[in-house]
C-alpha positions as CSV (number, residue, x, y, z in Angstrom):
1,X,341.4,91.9,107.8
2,X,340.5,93.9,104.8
3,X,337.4,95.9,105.1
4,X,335.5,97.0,102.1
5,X,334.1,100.8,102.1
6,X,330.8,100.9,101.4
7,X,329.9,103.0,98.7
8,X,326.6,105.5,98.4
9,X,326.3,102.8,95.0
10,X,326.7,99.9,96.5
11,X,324.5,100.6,99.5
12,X,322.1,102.0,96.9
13,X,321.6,98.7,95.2
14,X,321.4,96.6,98.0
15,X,318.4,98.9,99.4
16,X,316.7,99.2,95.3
17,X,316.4,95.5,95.6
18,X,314.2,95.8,99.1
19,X,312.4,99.1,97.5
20,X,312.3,96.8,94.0
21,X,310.2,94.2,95.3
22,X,308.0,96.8,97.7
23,X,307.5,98.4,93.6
24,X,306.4,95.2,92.1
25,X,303.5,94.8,95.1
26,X,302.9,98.3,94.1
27,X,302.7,97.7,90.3
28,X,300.4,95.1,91.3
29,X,298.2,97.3,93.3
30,X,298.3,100.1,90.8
31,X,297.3,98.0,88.3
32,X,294.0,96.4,89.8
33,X,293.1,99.5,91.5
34,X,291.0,100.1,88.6
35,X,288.9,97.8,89.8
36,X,288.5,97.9,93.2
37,X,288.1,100.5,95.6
38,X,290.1,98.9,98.4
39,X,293.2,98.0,96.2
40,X,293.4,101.3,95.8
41,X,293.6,102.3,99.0
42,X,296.0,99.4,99.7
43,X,297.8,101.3,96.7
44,X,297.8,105.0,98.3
45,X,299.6,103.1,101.7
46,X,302.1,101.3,99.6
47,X,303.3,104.4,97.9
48,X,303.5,106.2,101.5
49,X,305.3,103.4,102.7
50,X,307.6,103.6,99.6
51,X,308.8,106.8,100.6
52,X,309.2,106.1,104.5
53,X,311.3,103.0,103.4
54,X,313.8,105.2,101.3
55,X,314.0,107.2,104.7
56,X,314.4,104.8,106.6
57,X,317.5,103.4,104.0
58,X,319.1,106.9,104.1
59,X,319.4,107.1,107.6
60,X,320.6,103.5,108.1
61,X,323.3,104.5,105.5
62,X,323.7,107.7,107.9
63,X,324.3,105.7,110.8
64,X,326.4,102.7,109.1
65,X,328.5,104.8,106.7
66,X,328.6,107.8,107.5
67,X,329.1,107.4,111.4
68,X,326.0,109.6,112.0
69,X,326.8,112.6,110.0
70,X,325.8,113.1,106.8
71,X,325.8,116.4,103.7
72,X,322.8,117.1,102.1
73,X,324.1,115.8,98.8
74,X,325.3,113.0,99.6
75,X,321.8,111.9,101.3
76,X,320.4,113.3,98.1
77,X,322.9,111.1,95.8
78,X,321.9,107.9,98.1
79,X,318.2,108.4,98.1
80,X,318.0,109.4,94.1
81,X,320.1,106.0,93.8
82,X,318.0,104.0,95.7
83,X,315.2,104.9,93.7
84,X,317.3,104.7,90.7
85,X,317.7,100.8,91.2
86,X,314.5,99.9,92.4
87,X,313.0,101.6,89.6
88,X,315.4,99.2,87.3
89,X,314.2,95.9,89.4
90,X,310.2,96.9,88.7
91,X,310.7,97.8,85.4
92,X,312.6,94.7,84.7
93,X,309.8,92.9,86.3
94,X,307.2,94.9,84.4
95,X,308.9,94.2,80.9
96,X,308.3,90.8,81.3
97,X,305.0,91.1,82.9
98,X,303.4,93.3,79.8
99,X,305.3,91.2,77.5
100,X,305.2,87.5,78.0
101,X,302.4,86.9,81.2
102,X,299.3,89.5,80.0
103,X,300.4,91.2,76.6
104,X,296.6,92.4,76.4
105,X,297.0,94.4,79.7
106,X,298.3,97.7,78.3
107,X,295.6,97.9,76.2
108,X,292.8,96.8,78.4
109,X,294.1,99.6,81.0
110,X,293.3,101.9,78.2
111,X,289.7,100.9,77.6
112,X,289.0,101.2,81.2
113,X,290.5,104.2,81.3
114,X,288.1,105.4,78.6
115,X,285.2,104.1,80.2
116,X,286.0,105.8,83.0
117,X,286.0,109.0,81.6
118,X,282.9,108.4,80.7
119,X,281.3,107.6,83.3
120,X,283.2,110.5,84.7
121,X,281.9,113.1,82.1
122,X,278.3,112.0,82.2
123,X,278.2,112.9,85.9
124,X,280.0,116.4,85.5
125,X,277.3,119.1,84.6
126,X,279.7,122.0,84.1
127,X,280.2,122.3,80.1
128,X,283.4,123.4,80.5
129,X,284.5,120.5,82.3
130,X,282.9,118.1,80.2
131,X,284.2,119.3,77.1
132,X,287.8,119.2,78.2
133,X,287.3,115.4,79.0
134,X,285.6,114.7,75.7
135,X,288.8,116.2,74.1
136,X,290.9,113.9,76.5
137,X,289.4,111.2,75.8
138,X,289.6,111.4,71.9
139,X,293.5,112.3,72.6
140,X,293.4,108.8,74.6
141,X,291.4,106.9,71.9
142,X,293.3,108.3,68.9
143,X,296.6,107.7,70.8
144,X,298.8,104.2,69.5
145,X,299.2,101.8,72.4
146,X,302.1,101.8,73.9
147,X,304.6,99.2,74.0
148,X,305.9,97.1,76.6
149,X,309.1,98.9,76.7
150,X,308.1,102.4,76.3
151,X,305.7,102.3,79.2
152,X,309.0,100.7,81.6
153,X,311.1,103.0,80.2
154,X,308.2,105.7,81.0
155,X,308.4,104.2,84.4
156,X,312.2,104.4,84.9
157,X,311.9,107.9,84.0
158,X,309.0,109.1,86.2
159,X,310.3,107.1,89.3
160,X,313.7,108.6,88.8
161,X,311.7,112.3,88.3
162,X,310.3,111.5,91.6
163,X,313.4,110.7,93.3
164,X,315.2,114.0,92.4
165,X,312.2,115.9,94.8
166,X,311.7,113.5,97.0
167,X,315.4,112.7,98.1
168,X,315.7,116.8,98.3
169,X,313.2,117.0,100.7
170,X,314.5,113.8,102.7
171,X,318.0,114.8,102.4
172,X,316.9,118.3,104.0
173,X,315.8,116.3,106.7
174,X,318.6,113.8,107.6
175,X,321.4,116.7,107.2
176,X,319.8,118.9,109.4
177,X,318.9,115.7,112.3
178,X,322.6,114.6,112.1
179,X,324.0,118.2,112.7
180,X,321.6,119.1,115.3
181,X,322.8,115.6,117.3
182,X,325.5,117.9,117.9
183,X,327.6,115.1,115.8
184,X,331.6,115.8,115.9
185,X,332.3,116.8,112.1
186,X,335.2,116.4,110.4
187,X,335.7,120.1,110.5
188,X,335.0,120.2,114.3
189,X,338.0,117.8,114.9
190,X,340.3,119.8,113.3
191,X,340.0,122.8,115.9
């Protein structure tokens, strides 16, 4: 029978699609956090629970593929991938979301966002602090409203930014838990 190798790209997509539909929830979450307080700690749990699911992904691709071993860079290359294509399934999602279902939401995130500085800057009594969120918010209300497209392609970028550290730090950890299983390498077999 012919068997096909699974590739770090391959398993990479399969996984973005799982951590693509975890990212929509959390769009969802981010989005009407605004608003309440307990969205947004259902919010802060998603985002851990992002991160342990890429973990968990790595390693499964550790013990599948990889027979139980695996190199810092490739964990890193998987990991950066997986975020890669779930970052391409949410902001597919959110294109379409900003564009055709609510086409008013980008801009009604921005007015709550300058209320909330408001709010903010009338409880602050320092005057330094105050005035540096007075400037910010005239930066905020004298900025153009972003488009549907610039704010995914804002997304891609930032989840992929994110990916780069965290995949380093999980890769640190999977390479050094598969070499201290005292897995046989390839360059222990050849002594």
């Amino acid at each position: 029978m012919n068997q096909v190798k699974i590739t770090p790209v391959n398993f990479a997509m399969q996984a973005g699609v799982y951590l693509g539909v975890l990212g929509i929830i959390r769009f969802f979450a981010m989005a009407y956090s605004l608003d309440n307080p307990f969205i947004r700690l259902f919010y802060l749990a998603i985002a851990l629970f992002y991160h342990i699911v890429v973990y968990r992904q790595i390693k499964k691709y550790t013990i599948e593929v990889c027979d139980g071993y695996i190199t810092f860079f490739e964990a890193w290359n998987v990991g950066l991938l997986i975020y890669f294509f779930a970052s391409l399934l949410t902001g597919a999602f959110e294109f379409i979301y900003f564009k055709y279902i609510n086409p008013s939401f980008i801009s009604e995130i921005s007015i709550k966002t300058l209320s909330m500085i408001k709010e903010l800057s009338a409880l602050i009594t320092d005057p330094s602090a105050k005035s540096m969120l007075v400037q910010y918010s005239a930066l905020v209300q004298d900025a153009p409203t972003p488009t549907a497209i610039q704010m995914v392609f804002e997304h891609i970028q930032s989840a992929v930014l994110a990916g780069i550290f965290v995949s380093v730090i999980l890769a640190l950890i999977l390479a050094r838990k598969s070499k201290k299983n005292g897995v046989e390498t390839p360059d222990n077999n050849a002594e």
